[in-house]
Backbone bond lengths (Angstrom), bond angles and torsions (degrees), N, CA, C in turn:
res aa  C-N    CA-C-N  psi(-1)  N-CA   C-N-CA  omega(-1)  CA-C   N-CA-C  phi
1 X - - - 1.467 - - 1.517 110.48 -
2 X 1.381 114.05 -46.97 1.066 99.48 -177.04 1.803 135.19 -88.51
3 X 1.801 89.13 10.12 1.908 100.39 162.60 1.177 114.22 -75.20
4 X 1.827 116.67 -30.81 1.115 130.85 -169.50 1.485 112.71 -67.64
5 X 1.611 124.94 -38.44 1.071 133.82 164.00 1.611 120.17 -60.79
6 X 1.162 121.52 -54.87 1.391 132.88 -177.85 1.805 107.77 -70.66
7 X 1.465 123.76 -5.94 1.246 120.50 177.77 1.710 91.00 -102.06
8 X 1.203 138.52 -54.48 1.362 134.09 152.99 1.270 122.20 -22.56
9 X 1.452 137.28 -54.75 1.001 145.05 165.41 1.521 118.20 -47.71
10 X 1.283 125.81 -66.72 1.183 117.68 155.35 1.124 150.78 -50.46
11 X 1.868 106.01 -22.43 1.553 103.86 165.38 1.516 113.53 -80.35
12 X 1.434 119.72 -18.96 1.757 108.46 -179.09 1.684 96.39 -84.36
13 X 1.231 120.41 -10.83 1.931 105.04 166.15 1.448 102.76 -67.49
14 X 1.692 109.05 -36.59 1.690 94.96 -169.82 1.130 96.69 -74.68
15 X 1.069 145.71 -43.26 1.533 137.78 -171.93 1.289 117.73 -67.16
16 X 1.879 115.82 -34.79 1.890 92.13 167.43 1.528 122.93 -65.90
17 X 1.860 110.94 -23.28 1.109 110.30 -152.84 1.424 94.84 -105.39
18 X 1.046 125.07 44.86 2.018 140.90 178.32 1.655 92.24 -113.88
19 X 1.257 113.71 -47.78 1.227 117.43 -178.33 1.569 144.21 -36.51
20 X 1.623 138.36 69.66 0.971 157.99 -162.84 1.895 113.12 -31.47
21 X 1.000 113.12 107.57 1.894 120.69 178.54 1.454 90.65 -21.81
22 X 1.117 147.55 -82.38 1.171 153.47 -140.46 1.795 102.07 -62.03
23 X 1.423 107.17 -45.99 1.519 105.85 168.46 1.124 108.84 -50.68
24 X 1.300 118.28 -77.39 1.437 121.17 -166.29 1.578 121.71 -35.52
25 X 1.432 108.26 -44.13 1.665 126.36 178.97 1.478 91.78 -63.00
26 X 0.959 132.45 11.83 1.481 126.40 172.30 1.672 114.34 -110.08
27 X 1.249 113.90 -28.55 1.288 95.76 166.63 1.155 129.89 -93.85
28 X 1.544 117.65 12.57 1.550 144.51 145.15 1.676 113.66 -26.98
29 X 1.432 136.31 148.92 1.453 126.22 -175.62 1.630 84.95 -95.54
30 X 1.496 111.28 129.06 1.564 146.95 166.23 1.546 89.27 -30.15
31 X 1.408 107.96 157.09 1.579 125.31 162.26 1.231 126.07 -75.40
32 X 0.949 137.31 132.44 1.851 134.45 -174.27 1.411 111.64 -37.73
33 X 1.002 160.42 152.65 1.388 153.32 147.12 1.503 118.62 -91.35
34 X 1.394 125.67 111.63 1.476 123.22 -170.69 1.374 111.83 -36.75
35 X 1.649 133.43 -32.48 1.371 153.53 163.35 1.728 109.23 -37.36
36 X 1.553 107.95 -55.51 1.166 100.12 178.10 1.799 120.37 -98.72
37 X 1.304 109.23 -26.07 1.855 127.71 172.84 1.825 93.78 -49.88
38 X 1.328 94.53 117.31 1.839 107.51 158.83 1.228 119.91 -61.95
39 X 0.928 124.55 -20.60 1.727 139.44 167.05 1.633 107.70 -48.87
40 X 1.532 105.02 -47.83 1.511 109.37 -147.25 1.992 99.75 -99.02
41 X 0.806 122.15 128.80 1.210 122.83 -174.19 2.010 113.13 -132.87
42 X 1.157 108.64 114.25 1.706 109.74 175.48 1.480 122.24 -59.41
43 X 0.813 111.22 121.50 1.454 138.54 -169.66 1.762 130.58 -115.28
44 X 1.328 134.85 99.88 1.647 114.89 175.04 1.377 79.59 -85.35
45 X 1.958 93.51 137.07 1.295 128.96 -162.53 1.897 67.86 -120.02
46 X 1.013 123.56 -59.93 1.579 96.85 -178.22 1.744 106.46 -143.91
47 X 1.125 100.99 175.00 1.344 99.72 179.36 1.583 131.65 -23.44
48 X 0.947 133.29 99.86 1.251 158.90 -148.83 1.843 117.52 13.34
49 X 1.740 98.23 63.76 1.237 107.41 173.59 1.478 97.41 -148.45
50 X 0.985 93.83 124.95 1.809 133.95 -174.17 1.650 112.15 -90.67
51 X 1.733 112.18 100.98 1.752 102.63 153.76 1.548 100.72 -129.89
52 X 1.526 95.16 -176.43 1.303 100.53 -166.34 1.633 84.78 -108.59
53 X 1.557 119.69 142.72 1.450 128.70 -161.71 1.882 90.38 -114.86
54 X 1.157 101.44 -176.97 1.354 118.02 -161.67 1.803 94.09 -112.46
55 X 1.108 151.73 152.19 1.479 138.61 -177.37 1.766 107.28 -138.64
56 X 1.923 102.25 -30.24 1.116 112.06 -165.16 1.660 119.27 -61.62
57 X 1.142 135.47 154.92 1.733 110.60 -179.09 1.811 101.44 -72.84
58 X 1.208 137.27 -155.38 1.103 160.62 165.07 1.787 106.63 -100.29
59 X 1.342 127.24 143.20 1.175 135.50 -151.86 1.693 88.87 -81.09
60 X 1.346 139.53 -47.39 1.264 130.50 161.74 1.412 132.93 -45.99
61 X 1.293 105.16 -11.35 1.849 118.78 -173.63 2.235 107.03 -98.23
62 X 1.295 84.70 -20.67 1.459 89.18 -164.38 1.568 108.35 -77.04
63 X 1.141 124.91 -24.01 1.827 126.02 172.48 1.360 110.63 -80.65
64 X 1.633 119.05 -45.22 1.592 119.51 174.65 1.369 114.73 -84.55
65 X 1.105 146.55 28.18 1.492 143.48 173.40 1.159 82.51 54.59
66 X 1.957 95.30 -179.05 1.889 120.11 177.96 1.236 106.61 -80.41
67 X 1.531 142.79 5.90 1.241 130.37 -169.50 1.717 98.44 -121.02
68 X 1.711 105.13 11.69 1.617 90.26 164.25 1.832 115.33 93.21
69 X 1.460 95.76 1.19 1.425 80.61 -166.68 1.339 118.44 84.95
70 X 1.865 122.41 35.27 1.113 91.65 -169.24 1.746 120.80 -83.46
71 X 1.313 121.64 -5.06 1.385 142.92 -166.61 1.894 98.31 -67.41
72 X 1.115 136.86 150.34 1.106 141.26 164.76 1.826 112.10 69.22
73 X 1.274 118.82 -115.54 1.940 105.96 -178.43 1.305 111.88 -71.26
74 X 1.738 126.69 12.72 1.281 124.20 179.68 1.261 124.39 63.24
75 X 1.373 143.44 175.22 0.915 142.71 172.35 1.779 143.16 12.85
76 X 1.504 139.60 79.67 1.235 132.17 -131.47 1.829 86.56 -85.04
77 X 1.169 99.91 -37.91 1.920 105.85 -173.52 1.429 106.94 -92.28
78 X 1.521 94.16 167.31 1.464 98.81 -174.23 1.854 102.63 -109.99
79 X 1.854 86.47 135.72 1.226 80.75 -161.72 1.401 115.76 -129.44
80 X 1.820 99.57 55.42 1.597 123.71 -179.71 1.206 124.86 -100.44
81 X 2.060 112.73 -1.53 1.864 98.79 170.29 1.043 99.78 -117.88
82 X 1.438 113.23 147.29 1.599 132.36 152.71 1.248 122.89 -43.23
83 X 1.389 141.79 121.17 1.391 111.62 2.79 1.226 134.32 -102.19
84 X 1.474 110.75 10.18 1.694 126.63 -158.85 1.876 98.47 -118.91
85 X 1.853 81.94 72.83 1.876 100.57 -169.73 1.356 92.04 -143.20
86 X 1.122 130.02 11.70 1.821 132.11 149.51 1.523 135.70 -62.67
87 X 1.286 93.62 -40.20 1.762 84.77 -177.41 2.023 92.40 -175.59
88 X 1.137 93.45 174.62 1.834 104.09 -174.21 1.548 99.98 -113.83
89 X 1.079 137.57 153.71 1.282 166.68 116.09 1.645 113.09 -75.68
90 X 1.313 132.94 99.84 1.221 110.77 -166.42 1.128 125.06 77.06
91 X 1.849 85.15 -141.82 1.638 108.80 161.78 1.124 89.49 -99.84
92 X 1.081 165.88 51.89 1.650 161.96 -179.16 1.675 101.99 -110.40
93 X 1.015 148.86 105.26 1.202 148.83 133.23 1.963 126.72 -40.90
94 X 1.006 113.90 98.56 1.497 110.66 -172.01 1.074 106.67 -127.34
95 X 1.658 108.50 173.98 1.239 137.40 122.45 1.648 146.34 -131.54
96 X 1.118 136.54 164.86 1.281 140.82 -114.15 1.934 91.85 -139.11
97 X 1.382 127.00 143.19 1.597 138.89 167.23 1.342 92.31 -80.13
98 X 1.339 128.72 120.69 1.107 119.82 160.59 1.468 96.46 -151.44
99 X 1.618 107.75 143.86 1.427 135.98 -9.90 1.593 110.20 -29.94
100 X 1.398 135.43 -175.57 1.157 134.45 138.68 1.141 112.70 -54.24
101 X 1.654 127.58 151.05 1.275 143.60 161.99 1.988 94.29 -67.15
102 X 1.398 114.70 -58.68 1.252 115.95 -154.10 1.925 92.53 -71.30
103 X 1.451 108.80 154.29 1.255 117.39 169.03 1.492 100.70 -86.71
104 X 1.762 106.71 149.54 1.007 128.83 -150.75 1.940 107.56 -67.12
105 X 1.741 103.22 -29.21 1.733 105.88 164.71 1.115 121.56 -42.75
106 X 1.351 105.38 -35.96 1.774 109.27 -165.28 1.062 95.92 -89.89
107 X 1.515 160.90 1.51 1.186 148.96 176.10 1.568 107.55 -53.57
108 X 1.301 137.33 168.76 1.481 138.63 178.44 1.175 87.48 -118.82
109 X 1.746 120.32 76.58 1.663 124.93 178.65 2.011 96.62 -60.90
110 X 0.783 128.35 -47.04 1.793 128.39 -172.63 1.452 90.17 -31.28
111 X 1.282 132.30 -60.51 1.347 133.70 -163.05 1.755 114.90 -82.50
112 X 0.868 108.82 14.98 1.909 120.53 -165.21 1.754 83.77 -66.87
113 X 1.651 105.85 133.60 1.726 89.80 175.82 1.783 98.00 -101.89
114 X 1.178 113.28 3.56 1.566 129.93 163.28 1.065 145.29 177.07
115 X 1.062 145.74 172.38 1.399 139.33 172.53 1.269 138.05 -12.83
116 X 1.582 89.19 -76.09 1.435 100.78 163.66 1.587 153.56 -95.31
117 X 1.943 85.68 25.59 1.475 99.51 172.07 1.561 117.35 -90.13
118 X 1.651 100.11 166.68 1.851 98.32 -175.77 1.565 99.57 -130.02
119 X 1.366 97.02 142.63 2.019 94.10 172.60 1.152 91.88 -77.22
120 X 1.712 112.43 156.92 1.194 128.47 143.97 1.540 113.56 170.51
121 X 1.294 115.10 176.19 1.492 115.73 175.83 1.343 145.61 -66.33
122 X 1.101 117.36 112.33 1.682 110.64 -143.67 2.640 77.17 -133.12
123 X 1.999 75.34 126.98 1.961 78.89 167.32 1.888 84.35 -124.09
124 X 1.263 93.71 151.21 1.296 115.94 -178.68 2.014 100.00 -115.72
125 X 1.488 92.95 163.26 1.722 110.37 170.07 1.144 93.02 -124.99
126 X 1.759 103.66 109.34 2.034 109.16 167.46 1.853 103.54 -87.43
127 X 1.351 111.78 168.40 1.381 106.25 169.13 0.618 140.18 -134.66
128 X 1.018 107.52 149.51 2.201 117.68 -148.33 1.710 101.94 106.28
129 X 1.288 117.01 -17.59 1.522 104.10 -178.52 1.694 116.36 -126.82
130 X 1.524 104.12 146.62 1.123 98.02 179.21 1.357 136.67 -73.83
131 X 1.612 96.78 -20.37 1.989 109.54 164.50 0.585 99.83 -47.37
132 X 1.566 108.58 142.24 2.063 121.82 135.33 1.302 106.95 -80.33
133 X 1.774 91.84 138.95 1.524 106.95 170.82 2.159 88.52 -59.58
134 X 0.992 92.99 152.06 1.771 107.13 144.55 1.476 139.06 -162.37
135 X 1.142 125.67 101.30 1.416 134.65 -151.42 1.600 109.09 -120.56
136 X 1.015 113.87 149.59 1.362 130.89 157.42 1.203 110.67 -66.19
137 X 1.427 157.03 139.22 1.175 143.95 160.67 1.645 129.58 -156.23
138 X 1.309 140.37 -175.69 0.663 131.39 -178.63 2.091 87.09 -112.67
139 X 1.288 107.67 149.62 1.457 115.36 168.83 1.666 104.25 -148.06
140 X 1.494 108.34 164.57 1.330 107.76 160.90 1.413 121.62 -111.33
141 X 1.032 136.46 106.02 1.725 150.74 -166.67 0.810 83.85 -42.75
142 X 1.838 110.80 142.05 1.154 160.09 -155.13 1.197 102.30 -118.99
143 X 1.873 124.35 144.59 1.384 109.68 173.15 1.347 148.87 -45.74
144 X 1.570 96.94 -9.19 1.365 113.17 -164.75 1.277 122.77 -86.51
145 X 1.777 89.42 -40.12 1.615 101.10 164.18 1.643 137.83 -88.65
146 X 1.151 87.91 22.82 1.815 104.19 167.03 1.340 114.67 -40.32
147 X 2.119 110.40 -62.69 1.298 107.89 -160.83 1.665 99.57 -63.62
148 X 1.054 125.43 -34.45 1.612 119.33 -155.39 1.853 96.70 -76.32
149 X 1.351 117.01 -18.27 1.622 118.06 -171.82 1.659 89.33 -85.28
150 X 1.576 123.17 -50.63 1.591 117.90 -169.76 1.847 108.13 -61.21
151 X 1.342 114.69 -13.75 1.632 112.41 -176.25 2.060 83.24 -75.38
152 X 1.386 114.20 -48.42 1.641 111.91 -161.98 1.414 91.42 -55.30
153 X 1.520 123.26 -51.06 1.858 128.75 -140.78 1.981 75.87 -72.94
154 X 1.297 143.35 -88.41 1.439 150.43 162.39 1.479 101.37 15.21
155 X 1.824 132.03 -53.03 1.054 108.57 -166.59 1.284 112.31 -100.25
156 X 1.396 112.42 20.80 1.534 117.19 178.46 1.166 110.22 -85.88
157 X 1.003 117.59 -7.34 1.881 127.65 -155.73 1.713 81.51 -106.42
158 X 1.390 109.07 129.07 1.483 138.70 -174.64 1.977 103.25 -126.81
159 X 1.269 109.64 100.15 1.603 115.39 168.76 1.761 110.09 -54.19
160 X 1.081 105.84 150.85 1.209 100.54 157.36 1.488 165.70 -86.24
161 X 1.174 138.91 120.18 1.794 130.02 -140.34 1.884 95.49 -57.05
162 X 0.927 110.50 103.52 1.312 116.34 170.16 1.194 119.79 -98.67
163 X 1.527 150.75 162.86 0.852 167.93 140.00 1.834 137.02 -116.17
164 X 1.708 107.30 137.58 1.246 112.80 -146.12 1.568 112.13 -116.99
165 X 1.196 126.69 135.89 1.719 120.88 -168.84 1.616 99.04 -158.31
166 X 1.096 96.95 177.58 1.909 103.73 -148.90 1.561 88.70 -147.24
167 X 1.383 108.39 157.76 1.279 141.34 176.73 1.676 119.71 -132.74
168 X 1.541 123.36 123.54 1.624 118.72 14.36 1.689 96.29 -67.66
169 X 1.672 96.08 153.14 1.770 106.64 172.64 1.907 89.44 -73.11
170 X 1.789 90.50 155.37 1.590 121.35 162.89 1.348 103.89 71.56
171 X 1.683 119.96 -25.03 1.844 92.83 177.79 1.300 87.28 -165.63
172 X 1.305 121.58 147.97 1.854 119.05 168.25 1.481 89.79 -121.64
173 X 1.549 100.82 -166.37 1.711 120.81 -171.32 1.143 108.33 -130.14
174 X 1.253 107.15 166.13 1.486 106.83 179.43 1.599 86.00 -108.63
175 X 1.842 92.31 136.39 1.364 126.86 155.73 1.938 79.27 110.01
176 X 1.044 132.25 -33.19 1.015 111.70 179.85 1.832 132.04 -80.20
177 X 1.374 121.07 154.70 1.556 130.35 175.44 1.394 104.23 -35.50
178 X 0.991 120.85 105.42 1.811 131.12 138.65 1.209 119.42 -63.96
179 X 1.166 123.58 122.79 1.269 114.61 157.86 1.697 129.00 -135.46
180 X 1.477 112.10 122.24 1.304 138.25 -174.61 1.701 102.17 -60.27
181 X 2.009 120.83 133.92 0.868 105.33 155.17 1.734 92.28 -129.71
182 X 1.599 112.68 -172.17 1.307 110.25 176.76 1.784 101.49 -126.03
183 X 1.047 136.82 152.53 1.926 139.78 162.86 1.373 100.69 -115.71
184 X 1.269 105.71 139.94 1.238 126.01 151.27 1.982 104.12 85.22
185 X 1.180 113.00 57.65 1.394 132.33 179.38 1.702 124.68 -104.73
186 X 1.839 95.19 -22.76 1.099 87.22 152.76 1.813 96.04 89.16
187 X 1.478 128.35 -160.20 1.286 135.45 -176.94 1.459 115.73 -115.26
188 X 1.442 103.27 0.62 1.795 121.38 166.93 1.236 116.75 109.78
189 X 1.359 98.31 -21.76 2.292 117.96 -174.23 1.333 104.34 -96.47
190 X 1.588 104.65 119.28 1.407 119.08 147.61 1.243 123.74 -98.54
191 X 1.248 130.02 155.80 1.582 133.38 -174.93 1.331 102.77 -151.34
192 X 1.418 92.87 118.09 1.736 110.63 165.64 1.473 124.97 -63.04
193 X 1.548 128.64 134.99 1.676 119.07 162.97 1.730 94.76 -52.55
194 X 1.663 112.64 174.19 1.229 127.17 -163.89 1.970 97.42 -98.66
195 X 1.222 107.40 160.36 1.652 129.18 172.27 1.170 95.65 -154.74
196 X 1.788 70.12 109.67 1.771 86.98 178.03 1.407 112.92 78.31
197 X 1.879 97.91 -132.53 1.815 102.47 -175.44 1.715 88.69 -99.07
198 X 1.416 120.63 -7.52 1.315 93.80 -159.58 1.672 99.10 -112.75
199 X 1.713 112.06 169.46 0.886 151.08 -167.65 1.747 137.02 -118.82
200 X 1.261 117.84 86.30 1.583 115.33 -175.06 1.733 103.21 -69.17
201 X 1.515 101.64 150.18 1.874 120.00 169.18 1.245 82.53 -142.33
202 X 1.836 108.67 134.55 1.150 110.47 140.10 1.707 116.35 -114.15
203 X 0.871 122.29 169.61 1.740 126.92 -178.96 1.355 97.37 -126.61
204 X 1.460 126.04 -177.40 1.359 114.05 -148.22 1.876 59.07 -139.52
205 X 1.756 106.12 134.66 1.384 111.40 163.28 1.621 107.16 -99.17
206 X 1.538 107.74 -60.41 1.523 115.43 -179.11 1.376 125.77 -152.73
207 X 0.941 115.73 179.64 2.027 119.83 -171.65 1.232 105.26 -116.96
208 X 1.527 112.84 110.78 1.800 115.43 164.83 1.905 100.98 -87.84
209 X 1.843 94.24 127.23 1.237 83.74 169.54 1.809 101.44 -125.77
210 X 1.439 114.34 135.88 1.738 107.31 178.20 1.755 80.55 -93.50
211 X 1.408 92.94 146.24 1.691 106.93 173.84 1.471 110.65 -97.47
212 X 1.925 118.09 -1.27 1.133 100.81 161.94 1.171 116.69 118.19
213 X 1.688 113.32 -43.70 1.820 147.56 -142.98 1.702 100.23 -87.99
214 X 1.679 119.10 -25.36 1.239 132.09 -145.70 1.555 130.72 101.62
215 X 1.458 72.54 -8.88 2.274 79.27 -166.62 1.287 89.10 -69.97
216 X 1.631 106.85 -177.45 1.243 113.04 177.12 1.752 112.51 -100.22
217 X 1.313 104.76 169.09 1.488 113.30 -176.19 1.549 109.40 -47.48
218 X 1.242 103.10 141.46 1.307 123.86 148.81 1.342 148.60 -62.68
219 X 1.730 136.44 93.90 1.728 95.77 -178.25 1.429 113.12 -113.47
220 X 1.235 107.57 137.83 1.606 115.43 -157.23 1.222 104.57 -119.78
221 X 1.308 121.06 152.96 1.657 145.10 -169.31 1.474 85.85 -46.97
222 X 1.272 124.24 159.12 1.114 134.63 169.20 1.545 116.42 -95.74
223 X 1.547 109.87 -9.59 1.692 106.02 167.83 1.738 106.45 -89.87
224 X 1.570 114.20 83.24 1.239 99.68 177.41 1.738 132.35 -108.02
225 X 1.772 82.71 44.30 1.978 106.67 -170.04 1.730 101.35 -100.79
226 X 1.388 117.67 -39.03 1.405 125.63 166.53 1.553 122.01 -102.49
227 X 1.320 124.19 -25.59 1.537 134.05 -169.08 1.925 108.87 -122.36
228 X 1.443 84.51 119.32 2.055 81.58 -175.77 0.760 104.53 -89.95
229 X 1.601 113.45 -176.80 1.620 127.87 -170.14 1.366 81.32 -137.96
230 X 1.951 113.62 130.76 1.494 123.34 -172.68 1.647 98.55 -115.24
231 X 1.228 111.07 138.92 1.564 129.80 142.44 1.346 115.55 -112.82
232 X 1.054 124.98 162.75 1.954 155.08 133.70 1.138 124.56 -93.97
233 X 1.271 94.80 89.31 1.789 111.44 162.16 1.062 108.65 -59.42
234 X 1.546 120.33 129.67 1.923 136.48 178.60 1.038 110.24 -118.19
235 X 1.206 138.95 10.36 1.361 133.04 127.60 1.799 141.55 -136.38
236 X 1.172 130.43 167.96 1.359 117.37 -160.48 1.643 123.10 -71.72
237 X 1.252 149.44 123.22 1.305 139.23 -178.49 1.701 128.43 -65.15
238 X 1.577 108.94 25.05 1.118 110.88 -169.37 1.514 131.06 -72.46
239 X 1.940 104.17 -2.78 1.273 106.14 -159.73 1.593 95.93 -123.45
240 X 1.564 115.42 3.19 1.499 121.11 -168.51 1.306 89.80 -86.73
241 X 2.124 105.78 152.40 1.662 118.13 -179.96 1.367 114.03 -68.41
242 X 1.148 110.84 -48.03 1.549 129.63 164.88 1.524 104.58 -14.33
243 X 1.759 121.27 137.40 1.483 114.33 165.41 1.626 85.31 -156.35
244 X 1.801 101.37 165.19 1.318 122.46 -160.16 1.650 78.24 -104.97
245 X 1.794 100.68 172.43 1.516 104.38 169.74 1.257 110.08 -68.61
246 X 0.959 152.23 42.74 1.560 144.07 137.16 1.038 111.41 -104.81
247 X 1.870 131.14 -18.94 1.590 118.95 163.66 1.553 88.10 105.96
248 X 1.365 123.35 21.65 1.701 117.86 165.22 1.535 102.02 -98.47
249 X 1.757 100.34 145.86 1.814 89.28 174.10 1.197 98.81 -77.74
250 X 1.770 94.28 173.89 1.504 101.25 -176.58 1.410 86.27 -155.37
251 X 1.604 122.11 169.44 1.508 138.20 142.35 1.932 124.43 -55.47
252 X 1.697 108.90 111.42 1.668 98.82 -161.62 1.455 98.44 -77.56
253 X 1.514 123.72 86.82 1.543 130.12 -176.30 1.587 82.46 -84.38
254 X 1.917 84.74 148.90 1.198 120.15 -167.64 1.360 116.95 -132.46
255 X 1.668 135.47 154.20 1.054 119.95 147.26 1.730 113.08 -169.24
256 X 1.516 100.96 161.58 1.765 104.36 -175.58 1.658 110.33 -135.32
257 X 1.082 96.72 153.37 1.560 124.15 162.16 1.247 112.52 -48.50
258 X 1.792 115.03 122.07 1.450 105.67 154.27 1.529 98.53 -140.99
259 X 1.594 89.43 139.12 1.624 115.52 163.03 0.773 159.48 -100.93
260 X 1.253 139.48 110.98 1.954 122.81 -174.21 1.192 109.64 -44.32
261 X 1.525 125.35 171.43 1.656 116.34 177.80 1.595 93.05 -141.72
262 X 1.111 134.06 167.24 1.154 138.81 167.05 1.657 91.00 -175.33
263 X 2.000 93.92 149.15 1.312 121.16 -151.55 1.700 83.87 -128.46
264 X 1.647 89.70 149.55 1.578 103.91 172.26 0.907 117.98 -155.69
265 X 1.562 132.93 151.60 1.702 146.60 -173.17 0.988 104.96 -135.97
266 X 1.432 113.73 97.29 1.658 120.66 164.22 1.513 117.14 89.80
267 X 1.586 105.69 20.70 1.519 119.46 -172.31 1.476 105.41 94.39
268 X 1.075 126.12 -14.24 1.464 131.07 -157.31 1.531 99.39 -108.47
269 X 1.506 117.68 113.53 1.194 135.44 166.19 1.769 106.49 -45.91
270 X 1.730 108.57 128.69 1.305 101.93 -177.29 1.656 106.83 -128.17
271 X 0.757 133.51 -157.26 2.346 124.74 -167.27 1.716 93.88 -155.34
272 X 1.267 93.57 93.53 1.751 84.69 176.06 1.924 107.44 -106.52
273 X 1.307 110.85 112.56 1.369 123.83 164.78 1.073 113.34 -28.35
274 X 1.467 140.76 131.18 1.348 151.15 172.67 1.238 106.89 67.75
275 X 1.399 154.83 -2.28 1.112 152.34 -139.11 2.041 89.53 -120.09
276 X 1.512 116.34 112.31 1.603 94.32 170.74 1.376 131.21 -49.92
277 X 1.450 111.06 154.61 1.419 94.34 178.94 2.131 91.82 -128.25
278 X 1.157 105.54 58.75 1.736 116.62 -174.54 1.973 90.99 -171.34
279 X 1.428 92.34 135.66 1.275 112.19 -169.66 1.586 113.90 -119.13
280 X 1.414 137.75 104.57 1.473 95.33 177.57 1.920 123.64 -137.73
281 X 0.859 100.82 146.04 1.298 98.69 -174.90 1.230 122.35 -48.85
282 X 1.941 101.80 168.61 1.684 85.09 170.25 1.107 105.25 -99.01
283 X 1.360 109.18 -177.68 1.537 131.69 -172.82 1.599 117.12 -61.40
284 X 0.740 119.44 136.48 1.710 127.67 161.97 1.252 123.39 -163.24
285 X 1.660 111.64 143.62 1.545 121.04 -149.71 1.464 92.87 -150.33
286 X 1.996 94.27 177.61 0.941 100.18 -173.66 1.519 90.03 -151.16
287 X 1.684 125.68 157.86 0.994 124.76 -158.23 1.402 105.83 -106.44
288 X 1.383 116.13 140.85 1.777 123.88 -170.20 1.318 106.50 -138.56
289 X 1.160 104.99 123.24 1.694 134.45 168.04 1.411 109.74 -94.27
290 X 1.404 93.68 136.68 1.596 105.28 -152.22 1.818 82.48 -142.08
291 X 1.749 114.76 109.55 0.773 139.49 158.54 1.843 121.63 -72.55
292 X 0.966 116.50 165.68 1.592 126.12 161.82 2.010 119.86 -126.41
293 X 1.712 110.47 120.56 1.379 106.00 -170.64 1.448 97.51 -72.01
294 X 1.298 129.83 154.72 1.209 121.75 175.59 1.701 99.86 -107.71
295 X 1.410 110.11 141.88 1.354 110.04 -173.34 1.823 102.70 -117.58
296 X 1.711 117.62 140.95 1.270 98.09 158.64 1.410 123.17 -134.46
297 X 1.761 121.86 145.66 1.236 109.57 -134.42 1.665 83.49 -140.13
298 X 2.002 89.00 122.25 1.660 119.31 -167.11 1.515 105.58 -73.77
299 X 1.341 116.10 137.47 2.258 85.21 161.14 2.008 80.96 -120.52
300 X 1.157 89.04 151.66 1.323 102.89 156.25 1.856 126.70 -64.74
């Protein structure tokens, strides 16, 4: 019995040790697959090309928040060369695309770690090495990059399709009161969705209207649903290309929306340098034929 054991014994040594490196590395546990790793999230990085990005912080980023530690000795990175003199990751010295390159659909919102973070491309300077970090990521804008987020919060703000008509309707006179109204203006407030922490308002200040004639612009009350805005046309529109739907010429009078704008973070009104703070629509008109009464005058 016991040759029988000891000849057994030795043939399963020959048989583990037959066994090829490459086998063995097989009964090893498999590598994560970015598909299944929570870290890894699919992304079009650009027009219809698909990777899976990295989301997780770096094991040095996770004790100092994204701003580096800035609370207590300040700053963990050094943040004296151009261009990775924006903000810390760590010890990571960076900077950040902002606005985002990617439109805001494509973001992987499931993974948002809040509110007021933005995806986008952020390369870092680590130290001691000559790579750049470069990651896709989520960050939270830094003071610096306000103005470039208030140009994004600015184009969120959509005026409203208005439309413009005059009194008397179908034909005025020359030498007589015109008067401009506007439809569909709404209560004067626009409000932008948010970028980032911040927030566009515009308010409606006033209405430029050109009447078309050559004169110069108009600026008119901004309530122009009850209160008109008047010109006097001084001469007749009979020779302008311009025609109304009946095929009479007319003057192609015009006019747009303009707004104050003001930006906010967290309810809190904020002043971003270079960033406009006046918004204005485009133009839209309507075409006016401008007749002459003919008068005739008796003497005794």
């Amino acid at each position: 019995m016991s040759q029988v054991l000891m000849a057994t014994a030795v043939l399963l040594i020959g048989l583990l040790g037959g066994i090829a490196p490459g086998q063995a590395a097989t009964l090893r546990p498999a590598a994560v697959e970015p598909a299944t790793d929570p870290c890894y999230v699919l992304i079009e990085v650009r027009p219809g090309v698909f990777e899976y990005v990295n989301i997780c912080p770096d094991p040095d980023e996770e004790d100092s928040g994204e701003d580096g530690g800035s609370g207590g000795g300040g700053p963990r990175c050094d943040l004296t060369e151009e261009p990775y003199d924006e903000f810390c990751l760590g010890t990571k010295a960076c900077r950040a695309d902002i606005p985002s390159p990617l439109s805001e659909e494509k973001w992987p919102e499931h993974t948002r770690p809040g509110p007021d973070h933005i995806f986008t491309f952020v390369q870092c300077r680590v130290p001691g090495q000559e790579e750049l970090y470069e990651r896709w990521r989520w960050i939270e804008p830094y003071e610096d990059a306000l103005p470039g987020l208030g140009w994004q919060a600015l184009g969120r703000l959509q005026t409203p399709a208005f439309t413009m008509r005059f009194e008397p309707a179908g034909m005025t006179y020359v030498g007589a009161d015109t008067r401009f109204l506007l439809d569909g203006l709404g209560d004067g407030e626009i409000i932008g969705s948010v970028a980032g922490p911040l927030q566009a308002t515009g308010m409606l200040s006033h209405v430029e209207i050109d009447p078309g004639d050559g004169s110069a612009t108009i600026e008119c009350d901004p309530d122009l649903r009850s209160r008109a805005c008047e010109h006097v046309y001084l001469e007749m529109s009979y020779d302008q290309t311009a025609e109304d739907f009946d095929g009479n010429p007319g003057f192609a009078a015009q006019a747009r929306l303009v707004y104050d704008i003001t930006f906010t973070m967290g309810g809190v009104e904020v002043n971003l340098p270079g960033v406009p703070d006046t918004l204005e629509s485009p133009w839209n008109g309507t075409v006016v034929p401008v007749g002459e009464i003919q008068a005739l005058v008796r003497t005794r």
